[in-house]
C-alpha positions in Angstrom: 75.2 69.6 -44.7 76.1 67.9 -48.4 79.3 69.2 -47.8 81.4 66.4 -49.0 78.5 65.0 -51.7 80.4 65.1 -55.2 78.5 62.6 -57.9 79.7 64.9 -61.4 79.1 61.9 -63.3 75.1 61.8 -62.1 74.7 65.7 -63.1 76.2 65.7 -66.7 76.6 69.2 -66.6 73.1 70.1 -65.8 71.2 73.0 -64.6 67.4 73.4 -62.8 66.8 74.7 -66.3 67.7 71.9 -68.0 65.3 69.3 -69.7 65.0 65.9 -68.3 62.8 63.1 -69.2 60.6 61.4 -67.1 58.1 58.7 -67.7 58.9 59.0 -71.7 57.9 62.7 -71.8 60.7 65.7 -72.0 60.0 67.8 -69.2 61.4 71.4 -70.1 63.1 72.3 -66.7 64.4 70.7 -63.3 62.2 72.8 -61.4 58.7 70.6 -60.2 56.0 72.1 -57.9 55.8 69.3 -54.9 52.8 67.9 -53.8 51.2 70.5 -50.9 47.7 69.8 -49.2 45.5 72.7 -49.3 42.6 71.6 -47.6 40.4 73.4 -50.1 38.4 70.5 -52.0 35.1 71.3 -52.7 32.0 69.8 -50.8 30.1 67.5 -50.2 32.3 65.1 -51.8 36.0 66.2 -51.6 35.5 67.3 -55.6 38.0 69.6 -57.4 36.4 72.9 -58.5 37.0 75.9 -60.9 38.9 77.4 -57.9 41.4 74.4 -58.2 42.1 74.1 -61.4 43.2 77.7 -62.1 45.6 77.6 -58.7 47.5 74.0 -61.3 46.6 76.5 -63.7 48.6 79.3 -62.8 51.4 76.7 -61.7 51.7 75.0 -64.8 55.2 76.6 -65.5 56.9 73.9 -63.6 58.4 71.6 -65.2 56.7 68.7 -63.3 53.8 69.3 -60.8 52.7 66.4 -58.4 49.5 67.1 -57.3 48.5 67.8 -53.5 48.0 64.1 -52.0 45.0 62.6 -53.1 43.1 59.6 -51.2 42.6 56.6 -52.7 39.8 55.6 -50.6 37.2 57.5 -47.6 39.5 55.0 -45.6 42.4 56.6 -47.2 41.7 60.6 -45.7 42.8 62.2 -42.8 42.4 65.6 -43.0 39.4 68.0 -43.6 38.5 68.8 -47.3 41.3 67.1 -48.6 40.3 66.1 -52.5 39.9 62.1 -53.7 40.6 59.9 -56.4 37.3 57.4 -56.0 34.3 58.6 -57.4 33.4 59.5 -60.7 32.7 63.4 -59.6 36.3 63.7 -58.1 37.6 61.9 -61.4 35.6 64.4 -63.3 37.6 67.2 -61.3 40.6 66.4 -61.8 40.2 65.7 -65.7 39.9 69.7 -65.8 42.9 70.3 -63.6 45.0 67.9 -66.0 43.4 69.6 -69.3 44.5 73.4 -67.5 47.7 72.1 -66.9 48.7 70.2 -70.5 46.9 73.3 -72.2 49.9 75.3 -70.7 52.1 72.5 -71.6 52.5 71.6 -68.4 53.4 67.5 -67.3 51.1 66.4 -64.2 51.3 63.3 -61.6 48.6 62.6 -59.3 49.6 62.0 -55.5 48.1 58.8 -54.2 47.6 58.6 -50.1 46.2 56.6 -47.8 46.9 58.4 -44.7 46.6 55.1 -42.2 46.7 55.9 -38.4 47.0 60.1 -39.0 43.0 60.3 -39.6 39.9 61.1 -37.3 36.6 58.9 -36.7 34.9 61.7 -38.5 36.6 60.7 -41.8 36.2 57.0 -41.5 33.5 54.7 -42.8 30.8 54.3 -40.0 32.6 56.3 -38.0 35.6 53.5 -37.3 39.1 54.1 -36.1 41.5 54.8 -38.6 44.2 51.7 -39.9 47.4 51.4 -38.7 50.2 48.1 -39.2 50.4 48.2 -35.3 48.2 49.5 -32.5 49.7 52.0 -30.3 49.2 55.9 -29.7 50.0 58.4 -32.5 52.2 61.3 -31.5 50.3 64.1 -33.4 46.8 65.8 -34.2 44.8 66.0 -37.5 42.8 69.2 -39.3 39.3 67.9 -38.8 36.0 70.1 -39.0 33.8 70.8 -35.7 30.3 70.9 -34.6 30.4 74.5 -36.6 32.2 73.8 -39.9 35.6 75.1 -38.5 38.4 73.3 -39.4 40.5 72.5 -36.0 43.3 70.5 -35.2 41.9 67.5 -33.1 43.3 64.7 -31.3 43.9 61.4 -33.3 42.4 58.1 -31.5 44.7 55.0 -31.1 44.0 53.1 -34.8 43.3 49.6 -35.0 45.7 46.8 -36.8 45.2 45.7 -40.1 44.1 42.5 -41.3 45.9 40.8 -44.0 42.4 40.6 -45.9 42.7 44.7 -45.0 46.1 45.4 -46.4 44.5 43.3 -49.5 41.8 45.4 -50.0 44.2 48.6 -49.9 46.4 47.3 -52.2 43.4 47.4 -54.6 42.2 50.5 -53.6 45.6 51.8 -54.9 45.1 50.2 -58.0 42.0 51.4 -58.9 43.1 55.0 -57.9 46.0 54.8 -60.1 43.8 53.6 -62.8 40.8 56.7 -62.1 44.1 59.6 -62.1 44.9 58.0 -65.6 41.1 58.4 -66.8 41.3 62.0 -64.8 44.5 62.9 -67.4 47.5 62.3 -65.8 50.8 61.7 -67.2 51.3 59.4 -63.9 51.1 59.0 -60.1 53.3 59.2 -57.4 52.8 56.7 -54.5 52.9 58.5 -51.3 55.2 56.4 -49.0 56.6 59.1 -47.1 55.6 61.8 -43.8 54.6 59.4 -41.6 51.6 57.9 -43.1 49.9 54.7 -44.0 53.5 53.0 -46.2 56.1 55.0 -44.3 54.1 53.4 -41.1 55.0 50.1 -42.0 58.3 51.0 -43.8 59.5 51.9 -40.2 60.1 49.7 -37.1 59.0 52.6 -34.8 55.6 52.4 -35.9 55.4 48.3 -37.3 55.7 45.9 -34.6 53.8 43.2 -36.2 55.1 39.5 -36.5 53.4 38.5 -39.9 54.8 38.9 -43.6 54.6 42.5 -43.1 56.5 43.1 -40.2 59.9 42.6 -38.7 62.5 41.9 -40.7 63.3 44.9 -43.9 62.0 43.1 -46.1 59.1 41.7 -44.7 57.8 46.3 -43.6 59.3 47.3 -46.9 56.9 44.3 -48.4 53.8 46.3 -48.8 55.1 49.6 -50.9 57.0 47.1 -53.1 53.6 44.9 -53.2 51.9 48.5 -54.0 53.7 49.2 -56.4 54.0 46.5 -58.6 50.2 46.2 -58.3 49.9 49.8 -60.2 52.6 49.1 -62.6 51.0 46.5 -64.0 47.6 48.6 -64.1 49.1 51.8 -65.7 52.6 50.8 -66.4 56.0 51.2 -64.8 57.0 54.5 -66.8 54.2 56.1 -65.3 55.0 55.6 -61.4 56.9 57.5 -58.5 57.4 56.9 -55.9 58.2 59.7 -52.8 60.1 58.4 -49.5 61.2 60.4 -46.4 64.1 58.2 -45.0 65.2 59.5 -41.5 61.7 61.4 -41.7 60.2 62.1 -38.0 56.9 63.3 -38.8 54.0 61.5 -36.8 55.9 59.4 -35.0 58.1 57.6 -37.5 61.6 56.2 -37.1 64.0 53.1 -37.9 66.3 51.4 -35.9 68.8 50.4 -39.4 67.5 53.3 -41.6 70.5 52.6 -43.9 69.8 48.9 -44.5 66.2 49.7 -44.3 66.0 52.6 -47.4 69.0 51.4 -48.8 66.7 47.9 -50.1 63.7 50.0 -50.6 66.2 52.4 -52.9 67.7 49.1 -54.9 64.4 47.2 -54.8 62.7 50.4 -56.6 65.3 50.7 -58.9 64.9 47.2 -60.0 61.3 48.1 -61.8 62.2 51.0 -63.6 59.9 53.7 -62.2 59.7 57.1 -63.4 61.5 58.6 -60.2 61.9 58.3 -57.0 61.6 61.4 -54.7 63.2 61.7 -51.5 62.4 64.8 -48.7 65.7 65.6 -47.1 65.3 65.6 -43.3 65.2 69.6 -42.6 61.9 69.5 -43.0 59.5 68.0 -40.4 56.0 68.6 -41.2 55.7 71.9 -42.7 58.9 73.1 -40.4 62.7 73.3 -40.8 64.3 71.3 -38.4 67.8 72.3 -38.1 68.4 68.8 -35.4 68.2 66.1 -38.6 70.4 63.2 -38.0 74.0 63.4 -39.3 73.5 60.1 -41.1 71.3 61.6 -43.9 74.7 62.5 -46.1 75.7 59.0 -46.4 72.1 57.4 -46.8 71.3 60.7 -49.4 74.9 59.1 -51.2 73.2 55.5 -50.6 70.5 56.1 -52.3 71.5 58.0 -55.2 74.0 54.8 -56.1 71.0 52.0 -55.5 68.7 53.9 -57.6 69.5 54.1 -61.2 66.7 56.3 -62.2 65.8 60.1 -62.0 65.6 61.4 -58.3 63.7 64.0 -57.3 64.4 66.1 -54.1 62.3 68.0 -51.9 62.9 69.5 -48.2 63.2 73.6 -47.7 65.3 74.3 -50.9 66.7 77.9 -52.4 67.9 79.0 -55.8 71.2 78.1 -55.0 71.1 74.8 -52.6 69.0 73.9 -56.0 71.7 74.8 -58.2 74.2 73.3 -56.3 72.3 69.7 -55.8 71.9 69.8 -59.6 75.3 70.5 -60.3 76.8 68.3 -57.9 74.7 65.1 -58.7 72.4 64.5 -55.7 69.5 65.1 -57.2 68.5 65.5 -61.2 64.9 67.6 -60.2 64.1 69.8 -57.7 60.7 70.2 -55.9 59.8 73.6 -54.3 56.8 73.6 -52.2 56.2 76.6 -50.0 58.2 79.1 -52.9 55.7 77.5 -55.3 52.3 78.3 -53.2 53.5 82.0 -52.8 54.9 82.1 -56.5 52.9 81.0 -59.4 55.3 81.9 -61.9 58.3 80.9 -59.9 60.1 79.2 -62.4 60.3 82.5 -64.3 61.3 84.4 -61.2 63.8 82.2 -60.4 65.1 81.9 -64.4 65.0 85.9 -64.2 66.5 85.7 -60.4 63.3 88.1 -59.5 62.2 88.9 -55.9 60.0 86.4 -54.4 56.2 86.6 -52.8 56.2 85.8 -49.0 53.7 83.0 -48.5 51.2 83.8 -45.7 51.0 80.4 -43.5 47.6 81.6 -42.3 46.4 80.4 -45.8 47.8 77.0 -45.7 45.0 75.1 -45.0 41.6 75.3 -45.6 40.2 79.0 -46.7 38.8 80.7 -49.8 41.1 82.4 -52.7 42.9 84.1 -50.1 46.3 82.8 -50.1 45.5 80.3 -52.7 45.0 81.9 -56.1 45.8 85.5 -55.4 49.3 85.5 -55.5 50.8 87.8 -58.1 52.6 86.9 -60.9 55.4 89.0 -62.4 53.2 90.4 -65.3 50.8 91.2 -62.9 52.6 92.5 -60.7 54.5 94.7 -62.9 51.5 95.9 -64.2 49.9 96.7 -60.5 53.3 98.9 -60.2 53.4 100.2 -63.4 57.4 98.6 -63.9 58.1 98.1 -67.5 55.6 101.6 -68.7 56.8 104.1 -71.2 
């Protein structure tokens, strides 16, 4: 994979340890902590506690960290205790996770989602069925809580289609969550368009069959990201928005009959407005999985994209020390976000830097939980001092 990918001009001689700018602020390395949903909001209310802010805390080495995704809406969630961006208390608890992180001089965007069809009755208002640009069967489950408080992995219901009025109202639910994450602190937002929810639905023809002015042709199921995200650039500014995509991506369902033409305009379309990045998951991951079967195309689309958009590109999907390096240096990507490495590695900027062993995550912990797993990991000063490396 990448073998062939050679854009020197792009990288400028840069390293993952090389500064960057994004959204007008120097960010001091290439290395950004992806967005990961933990499933560990507090309740009632799906509020950020003293428990989350020190695991952004502890993380605020990276360079960059996007936020776990964040609903913009109850519509907007789809997984159990999964944290919002609507009410004043969730606005309130994220204000403390942005003054943790900027007290560490860390740079922060918040993750705005609106999961669409991958939700649950349980979540819903009145108990509805969840959104979706088309109604048909979704090929997955959601992390939902049963009659005891466990959180399970249940069955998703066939959605219902949206109504134009719908999309209008979610369109302004985005705008008033990118507008509550700037009050909350944040340096900006990234618009979640990406894994098979509620944009990526109707960025693909798999899951958009509809024969309005948001379906068929690639404009018409690109329409509503670009009609997103002009909405929150003229709320917060342009500077301050990213924008994440997984082209080829077959999580939930998703898929595209002309995935070239269709990212290719998104890509060039984006790049017009003069965002603060766009960030792309390469297709070895699917879910939380590796999946070595990812479509041969993705070289030439991951080249496409790179020429159509003119700004910083971010890229995400299973990476090491070296395939980072090596993306870096070849131009493919200018940052790189680490996800799993940066759940079982607080400080892994520094280990990586110092080219220290790495903590094993424990999957277990993923989702859902207590500390365990979530702000326990050790750091290398810690653990150092646990083993009594560095003494006399």
């Amino acid at each position: 994979m990448h073998q062939n990918f050679k854009l020197k001009d792009k990288a400028v001689n840069a390293n993952i340890f090389s500064p960057i700018e994004i959204a007008g602020l120097t960010v001091r390395h290439r290395i950004a902590m992806a967005p990961l949903t933990r499933s560990r909001a507090g309740q009632p209310g799906n509020v950020p506690t003293t428990m989350n802010v020190e695991y952004y805390r502890q993380r605020a080495g990276a360079g960059l960290i996007i936020t776990e995704a964040t609903q913009i809406s109850q519509q907007a969630q789809g997984y159990a205790w999964t944290p919002g961006i609507y009410t004043p208390e969730q606005i309130a608890g994220w204000l403390e996770v942005s003054k943790a992180v900027h007290e560490e001089g860390g740079v922060i965007f918040q993750q705005l989602w609106h999961v669409g069809r991958v939700s649950h009755p349980s979540f819903q208002p009145n108990g509805g069925l969840p959104v979706a640009p088309t109604t048909m069967p979704v090929p997955g489950k959601t992390f939902i809580v049963d009659e005891t408080g466990k959180g399970v992995w249940g069955e998703i219901p066939e959605p219902q289609e949206l109504t134009t009025s719908g999309i209008k109202t979610i369109i302004a639910d985005y705008v008033t969550a990118s507008r509550n994450a700037i009050a909350a602190g944040m340096d900006g937002v990234e618009i979640h368009a990406g894994n098979g929810y509620l944009l990526d639905q109707f960025i693909n023809s798999n899951s958009n069959h509809r024969m309005d002015e948001y379906g068929g042709s690639t404009e018409n199921r690109a329409r509503l990201l670009l009609e997103v995200t002009d909405a929150i650039s003229k709320e917060i500014g342009a500077s301050r928005v990213g924008v994440r995509l997984t082209p080829m991506g077959r999580f939930m369902g998703m898929g595209d009959d002309t995935p070239e033409e269709t990212f290719g305009y998104i890509a060039e379309e984006l790049s017009k407005r003069s965002l603060a990045y766009l960030h792309l998951v390469e297709p070895e991951i699917v879910g939380t999985v590796l999946d070595e079967n990812y479509d041969p195309r993705w070289d030439s689309i991951m080249k496409l994209l790179r020429e159509r958009f003119k700004g910083p590109l971010i890229l995400a999907g299973g990476f090491t020390y070296e395939k980072a390096q090596a993306a870096i240096a070849e131009g493919r990507g200018d940052v790189i976000a680490f996800g799993r490495l940066f759940i079982a590695n607080p400080d892994l900027p520094d280990r990586l830097r110092t080219r220290a062993p790495l903590n094993e995550p424990d999957s277990s912990t993923f989702f859902g939980g207590d500390s365990r797993g979530y702000v326990d990991y050790p750091a290398l000063i810690h653990a150092a001092a646990e083993t009594g490396a560095g003494n006399g």
